[in-house]
C-alpha positions, 0 to 999 in steps of 0.5 A: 730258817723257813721263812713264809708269809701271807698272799697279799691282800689285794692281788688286783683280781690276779691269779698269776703273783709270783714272789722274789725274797731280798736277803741283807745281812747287817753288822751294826747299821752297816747292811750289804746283800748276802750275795750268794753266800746264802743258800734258799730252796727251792729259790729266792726268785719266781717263787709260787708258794709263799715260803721258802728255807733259808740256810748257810747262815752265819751266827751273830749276825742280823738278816732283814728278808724283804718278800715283793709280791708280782704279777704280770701287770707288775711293771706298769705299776709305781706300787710295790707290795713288800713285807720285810721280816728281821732276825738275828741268828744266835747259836748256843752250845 
């Protein structure tokens, strides 16, 4: 699965955003982290590029991805800016 996504609207003027990607799997309403079990190249974390691909998925199952944007002045804000994107994984054959 490539996952990929927009620079946010407003960066505050700053050229230095990086981006981390939550991944949750969730059977029925019951939702956990995909822990390690999930595979992301080059990373989920401290990412600079806006995409990045996602594999070692499990069939029938439904994934939330949530992408936070950061900068350097990140942790001095209450702001958080975060997209969430939800697929369901189905194989055939």
């Amino acid at each position: 699965l490539q996952l990929s996504w927009r620079t946010p609207a407003d960066t505050g003027g700053r050229s230095d955003i990086t981006y981390s990607v939550v991944c949750e799997r969730c059977e029925g309403r019951a939702c956990q982290s995909c822990g390690e079990k999930v595979r992301f190249d080059p990373s989920n974390t401290d990412l600079k590029d806006t995409r990045v691909t996602v594999s070692e998925l499990e069939p029938h199952l439904n994934y939330t991805f949530t992408v936070e944007a950061r900068s350097g002045v990140s942790q001095f804000s209450n702001k958080k800016a975060t997209s969430s994107i939800n697929t369901a994984l189905h194989y055939t054959g």
